[in-house]
C-alpha positions as CSV (number, residue, x, y, z in Angstrom):
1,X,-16.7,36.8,-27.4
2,X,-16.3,40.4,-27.2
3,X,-16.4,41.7,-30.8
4,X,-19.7,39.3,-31.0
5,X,-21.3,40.5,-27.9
6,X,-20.0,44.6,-29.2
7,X,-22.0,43.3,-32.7
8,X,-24.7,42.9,-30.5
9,X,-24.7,45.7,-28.5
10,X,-24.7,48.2,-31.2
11,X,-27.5,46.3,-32.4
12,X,-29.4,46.5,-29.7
13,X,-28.6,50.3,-29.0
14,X,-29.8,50.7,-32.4
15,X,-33.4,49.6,-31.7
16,X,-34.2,52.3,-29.2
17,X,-32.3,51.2,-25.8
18,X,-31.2,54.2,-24.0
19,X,-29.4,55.0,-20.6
20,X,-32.4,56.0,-19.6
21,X,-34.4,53.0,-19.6
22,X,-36.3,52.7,-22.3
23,X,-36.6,50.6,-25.3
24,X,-35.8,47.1,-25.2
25,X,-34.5,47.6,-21.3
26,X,-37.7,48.4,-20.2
27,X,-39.0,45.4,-22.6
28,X,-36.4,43.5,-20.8
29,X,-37.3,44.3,-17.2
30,X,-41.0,43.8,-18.0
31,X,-40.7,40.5,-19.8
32,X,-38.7,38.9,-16.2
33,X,-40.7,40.7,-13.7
34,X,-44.1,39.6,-14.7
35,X,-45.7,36.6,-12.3
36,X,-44.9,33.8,-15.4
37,X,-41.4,34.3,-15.5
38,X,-40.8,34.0,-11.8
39,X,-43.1,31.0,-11.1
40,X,-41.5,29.3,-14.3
41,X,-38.1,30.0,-12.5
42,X,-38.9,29.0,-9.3
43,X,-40.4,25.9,-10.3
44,X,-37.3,24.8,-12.2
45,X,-35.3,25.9,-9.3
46,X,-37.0,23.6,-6.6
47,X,-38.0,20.4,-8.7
48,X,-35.5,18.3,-6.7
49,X,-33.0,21.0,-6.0
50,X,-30.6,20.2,-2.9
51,X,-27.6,22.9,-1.8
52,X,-23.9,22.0,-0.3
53,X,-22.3,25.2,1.5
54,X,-19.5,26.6,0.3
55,X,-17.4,30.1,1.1
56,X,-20.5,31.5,3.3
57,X,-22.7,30.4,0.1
58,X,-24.8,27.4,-1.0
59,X,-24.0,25.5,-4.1
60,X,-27.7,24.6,-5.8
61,X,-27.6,21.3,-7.7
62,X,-29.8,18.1,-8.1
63,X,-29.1,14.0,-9.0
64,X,-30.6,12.1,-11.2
65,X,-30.5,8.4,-11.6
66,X,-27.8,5.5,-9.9
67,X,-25.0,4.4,-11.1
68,X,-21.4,6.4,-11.6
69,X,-21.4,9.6,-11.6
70,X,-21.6,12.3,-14.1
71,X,-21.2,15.9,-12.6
72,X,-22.8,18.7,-15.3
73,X,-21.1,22.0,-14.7
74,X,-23.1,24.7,-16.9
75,X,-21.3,28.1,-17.9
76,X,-21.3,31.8,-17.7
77,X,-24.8,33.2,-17.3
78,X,-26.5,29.7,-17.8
79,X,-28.5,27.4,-15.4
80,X,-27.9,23.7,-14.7
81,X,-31.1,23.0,-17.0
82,X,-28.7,23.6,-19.9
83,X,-28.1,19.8,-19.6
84,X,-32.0,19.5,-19.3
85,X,-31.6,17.2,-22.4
86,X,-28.3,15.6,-21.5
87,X,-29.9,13.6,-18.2
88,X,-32.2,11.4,-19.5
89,X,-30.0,9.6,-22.4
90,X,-27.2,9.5,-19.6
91,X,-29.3,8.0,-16.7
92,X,-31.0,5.6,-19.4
93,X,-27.2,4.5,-20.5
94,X,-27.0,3.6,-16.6
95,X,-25.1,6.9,-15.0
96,X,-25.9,9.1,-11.7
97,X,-26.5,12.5,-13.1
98,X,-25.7,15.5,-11.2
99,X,-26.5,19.4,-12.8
100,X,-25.0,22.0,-10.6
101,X,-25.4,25.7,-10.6
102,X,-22.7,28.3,-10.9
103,X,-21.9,30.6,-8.3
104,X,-24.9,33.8,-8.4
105,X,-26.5,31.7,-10.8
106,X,-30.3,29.6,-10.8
107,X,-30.5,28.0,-7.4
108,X,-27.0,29.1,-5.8
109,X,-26.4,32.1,-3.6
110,X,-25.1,35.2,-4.9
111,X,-23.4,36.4,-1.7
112,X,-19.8,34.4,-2.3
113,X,-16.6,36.6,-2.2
114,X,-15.3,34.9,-5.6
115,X,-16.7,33.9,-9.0
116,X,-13.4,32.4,-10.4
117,X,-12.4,29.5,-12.6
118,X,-10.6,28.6,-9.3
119,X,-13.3,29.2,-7.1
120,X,-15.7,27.4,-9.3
121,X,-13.1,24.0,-9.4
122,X,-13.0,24.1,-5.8
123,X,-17.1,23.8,-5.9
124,X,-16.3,21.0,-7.9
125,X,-14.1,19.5,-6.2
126,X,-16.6,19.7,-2.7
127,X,-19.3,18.3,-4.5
128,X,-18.2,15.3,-6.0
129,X,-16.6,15.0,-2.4
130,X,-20.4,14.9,-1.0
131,X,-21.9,13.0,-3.5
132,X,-19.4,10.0,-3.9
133,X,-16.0,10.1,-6.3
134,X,-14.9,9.2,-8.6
135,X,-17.0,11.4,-11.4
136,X,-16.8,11.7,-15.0
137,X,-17.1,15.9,-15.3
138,X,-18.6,17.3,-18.5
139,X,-18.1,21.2,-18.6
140,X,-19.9,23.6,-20.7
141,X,-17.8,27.5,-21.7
142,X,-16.3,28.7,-18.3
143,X,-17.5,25.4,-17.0
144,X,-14.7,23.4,-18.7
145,X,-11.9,25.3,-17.2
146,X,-13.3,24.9,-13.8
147,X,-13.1,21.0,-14.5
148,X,-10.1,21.6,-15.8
149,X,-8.4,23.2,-12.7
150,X,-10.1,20.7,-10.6
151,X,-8.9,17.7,-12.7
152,X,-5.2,18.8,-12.3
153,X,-5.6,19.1,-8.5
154,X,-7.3,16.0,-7.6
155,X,-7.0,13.4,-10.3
156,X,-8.1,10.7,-7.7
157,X,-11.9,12.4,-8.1
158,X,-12.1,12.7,-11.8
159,X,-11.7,9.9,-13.8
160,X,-12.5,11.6,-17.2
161,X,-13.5,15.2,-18.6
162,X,-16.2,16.5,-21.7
163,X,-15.5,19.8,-22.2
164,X,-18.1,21.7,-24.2
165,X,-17.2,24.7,-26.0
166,X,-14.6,24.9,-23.7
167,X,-12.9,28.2,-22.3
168,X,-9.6,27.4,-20.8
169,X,-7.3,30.0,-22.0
170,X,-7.4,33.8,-22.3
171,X,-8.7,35.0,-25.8
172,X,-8.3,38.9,-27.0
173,X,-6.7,41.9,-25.5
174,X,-7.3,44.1,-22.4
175,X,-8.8,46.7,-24.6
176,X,-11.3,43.6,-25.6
177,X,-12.0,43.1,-21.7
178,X,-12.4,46.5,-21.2
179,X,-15.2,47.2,-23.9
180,X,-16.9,43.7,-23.3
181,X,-17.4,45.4,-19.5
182,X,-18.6,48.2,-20.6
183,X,-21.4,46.4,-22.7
184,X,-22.1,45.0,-19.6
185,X,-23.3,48.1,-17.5
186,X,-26.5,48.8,-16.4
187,X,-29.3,49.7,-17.8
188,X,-28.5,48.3,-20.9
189,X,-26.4,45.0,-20.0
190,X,-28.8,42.5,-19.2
191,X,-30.5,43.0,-22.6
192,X,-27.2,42.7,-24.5
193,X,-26.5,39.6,-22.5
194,X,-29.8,38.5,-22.8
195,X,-29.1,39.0,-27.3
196,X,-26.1,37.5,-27.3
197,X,-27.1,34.2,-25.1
198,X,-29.5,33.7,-27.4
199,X,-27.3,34.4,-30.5
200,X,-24.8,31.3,-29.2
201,X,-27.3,28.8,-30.6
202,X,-27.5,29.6,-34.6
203,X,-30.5,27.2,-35.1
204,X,-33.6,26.7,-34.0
205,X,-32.6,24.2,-31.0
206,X,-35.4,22.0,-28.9
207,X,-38.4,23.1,-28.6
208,X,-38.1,24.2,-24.8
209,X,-35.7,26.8,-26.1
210,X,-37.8,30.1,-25.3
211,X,-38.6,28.5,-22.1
212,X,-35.0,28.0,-21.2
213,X,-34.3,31.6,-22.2
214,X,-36.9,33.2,-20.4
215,X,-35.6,30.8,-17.2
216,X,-32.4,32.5,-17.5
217,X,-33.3,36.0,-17.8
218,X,-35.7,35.6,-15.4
219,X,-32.8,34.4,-12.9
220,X,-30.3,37.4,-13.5
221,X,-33.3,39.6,-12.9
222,X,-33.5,38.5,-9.3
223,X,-31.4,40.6,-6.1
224,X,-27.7,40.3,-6.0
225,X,-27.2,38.1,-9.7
226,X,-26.4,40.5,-11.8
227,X,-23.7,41.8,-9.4
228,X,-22.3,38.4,-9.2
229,X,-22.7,38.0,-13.3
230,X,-20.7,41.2,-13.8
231,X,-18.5,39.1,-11.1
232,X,-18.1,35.9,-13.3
233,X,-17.1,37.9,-16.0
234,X,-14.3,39.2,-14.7
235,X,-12.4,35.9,-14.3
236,X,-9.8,35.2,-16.0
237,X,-8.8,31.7,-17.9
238,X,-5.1,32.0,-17.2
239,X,-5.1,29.3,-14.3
240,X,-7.3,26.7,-16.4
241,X,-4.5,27.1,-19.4
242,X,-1.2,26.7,-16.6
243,X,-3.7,23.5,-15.6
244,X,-3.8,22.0,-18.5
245,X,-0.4,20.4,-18.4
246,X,-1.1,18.6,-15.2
247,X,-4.5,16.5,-16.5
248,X,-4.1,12.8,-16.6
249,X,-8.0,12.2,-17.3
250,X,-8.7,11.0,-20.8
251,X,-10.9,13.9,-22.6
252,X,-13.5,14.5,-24.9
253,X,-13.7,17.8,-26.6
254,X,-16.9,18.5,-28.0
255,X,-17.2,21.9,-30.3
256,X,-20.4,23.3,-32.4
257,X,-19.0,24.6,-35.9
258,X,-21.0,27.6,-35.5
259,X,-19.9,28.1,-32.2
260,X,-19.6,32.5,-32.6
261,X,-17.8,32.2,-29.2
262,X,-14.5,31.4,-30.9
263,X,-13.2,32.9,-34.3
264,X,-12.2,29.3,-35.6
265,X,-13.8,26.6,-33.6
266,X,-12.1,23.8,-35.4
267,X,-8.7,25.2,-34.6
268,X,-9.5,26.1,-30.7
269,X,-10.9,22.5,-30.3
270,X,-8.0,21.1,-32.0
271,X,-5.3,22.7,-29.6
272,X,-7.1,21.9,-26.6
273,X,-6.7,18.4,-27.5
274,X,-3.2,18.5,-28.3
275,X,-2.7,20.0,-24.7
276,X,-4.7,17.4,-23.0
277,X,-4.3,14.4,-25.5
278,X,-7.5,14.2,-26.2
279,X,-10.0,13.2,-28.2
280,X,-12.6,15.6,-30.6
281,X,-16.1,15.8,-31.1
282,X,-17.3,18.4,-34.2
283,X,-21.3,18.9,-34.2
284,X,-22.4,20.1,-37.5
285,X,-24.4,23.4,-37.5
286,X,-24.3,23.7,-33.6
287,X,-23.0,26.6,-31.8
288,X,-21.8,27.0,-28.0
289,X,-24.4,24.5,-26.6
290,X,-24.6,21.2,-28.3
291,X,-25.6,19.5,-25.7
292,X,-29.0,20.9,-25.9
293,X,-29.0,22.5,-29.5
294,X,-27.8,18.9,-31.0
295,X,-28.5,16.4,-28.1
296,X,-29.2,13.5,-29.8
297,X,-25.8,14.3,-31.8
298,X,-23.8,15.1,-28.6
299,X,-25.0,13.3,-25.9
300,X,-24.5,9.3,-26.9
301,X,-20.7,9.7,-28.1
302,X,-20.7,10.8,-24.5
303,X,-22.2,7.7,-23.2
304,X,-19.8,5.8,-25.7
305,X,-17.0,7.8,-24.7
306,X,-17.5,7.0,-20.6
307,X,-17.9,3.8,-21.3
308,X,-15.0,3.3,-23.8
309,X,-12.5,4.6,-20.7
310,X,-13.7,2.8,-18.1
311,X,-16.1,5.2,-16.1
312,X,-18.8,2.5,-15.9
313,X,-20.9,0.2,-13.5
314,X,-18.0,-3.0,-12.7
């Protein structure tokens, strides 16, 4: 991720972005300030939203749909809509959808004292408590190493894992983390973010795609979320990997081959499943988010795939 996002960065201090506000910045502020942006976010935060608390905090997240469960953890910097395009092909196949928000993300407070992998499996863990076990858990990026973490710990909960361009070991060096923070700083941060969300899905993707965008820059423009982004990027993947050992779920691992996110997605998606015993999923031409980029390519194998281990209506 780093030397992508640093590709970006330089990029985008090339077209005119200063420290001192100007330039694409000031573009950025104005574009998720103006009236559209916030009612477009607000309305996507409330249709159906419901909270659990957790830490001091409230976890935002809504259900779709009756039968099993399917719990949709989004990643880093996204929103539960990510699996906009995921819920109706799963509640059609006969499956309770739930899409939950991270930590300082969408509908979810951004006063928690931690934005970890761990922290993120025990939300997990409390929300498939409240809404009924066991759940079939598809994880997006940092999302699948939450799952992962929470699959290890309580195996009677989670009866199988998708993990979607999944992070669930440490990639690159501490000089790496150090320069992908500094991209990160204010004033220029959110607009290198903002580039290098958008850069994650190499083709044109569904036509809701600028909407979606705009949804989730207008959400780390509000109080307190960028504070808890820079938060969520500090975590580290190191518990998700020691987790991996311990999973007895069967697991799907779905990768896009243009998924920048990874230097050689065909090999990272490969050794996850030799450390889980799972299965693999390649989606031609997709990048980090196939699940909306490629749905109709992602999300029936899913279906097939639930219902091929058992996670089904008796």
């Amino acid at each position: 991720m780093v030397a992508q996002l640093l590709m970006v960065s330089d990029d985008t201090l090339g077209r005119g972005l200063t420290p001192t506000g100007t330039g694409r910045v000031r573009r950025f502020r104005r574009d998720v300030t103006n009236h559209t942006s916030y009612v477009m976010l607000r309305n996507m935060m409330m249709n159906g939203m419901s909270t659990i608390g957790r830490d001091g905090g409230k976890i935002a997240f809504e259900v779709t749909g009756e039968g099993p469960l399917v719990l949709c953890v989004p990643g880093m910097g996204d929103l539960r809509s990510s699996f906009r395009r995921v819920t109706p092909i799963l509640t059609a196949s006969g499956y309770r959808v739930a899409m939950m928000d991270l930590r300082g993300h969408g509908g979810s407070s951004s006063s928690f004292p931690s934005y970890d992998d761990e922290a993120l499996a025990g939300d997990i863990v409390a929300l498939i408590e409240h809404l009924g076990a066991p759940a079939a858990v598809l994880g997006n990026s940092m999302g699948a190493a939450g799952a992962v973490i929470a699959a290890a710990r309580r195996p009677d909960l989670i009866s199988a894992l998708v993990l979607i361009g999944p992070f669930v070991r440490n990639r690159g060096s501490k000089l790496g983390s150090a320069l992908l923070q500094l991209a990160l700083l204010r004033p220029w941060g959110p607009a290198v973010w903002c580039a290098y969300f958008s850069s994650l899905s190499p083709t044109k993707g569904p036509p809701d795609r600028a909407e979606h965008e705009a949804e989730v820059r207008a959400s780390l423009s509000r109080p307190g979320r960028w504070r808890a982004f820079r938060r969520t990027s500090h975590s580290s993947h190191q518990p998700a990997q020691e987790a991996l050992s311990s999973v007895t779920a069967p697991t799907l691992i779905i990768m896009g081959t243009r998924d920048r996110d990874f230097p050689d997605p065909d090999a990272e998606a490969a050794w996850i499943s030799e450390a889980l015993h799972g299965s693999v999923l390649m989606i031609p031409d997709a990048g980090h988010y196939p699940m909306s980029e490629r749905a109709k390519e992602t999300v029936p194998p899913i279906a097939a795939f639930l219902q091929r281990v058992g996670h089904r209506n008796a």
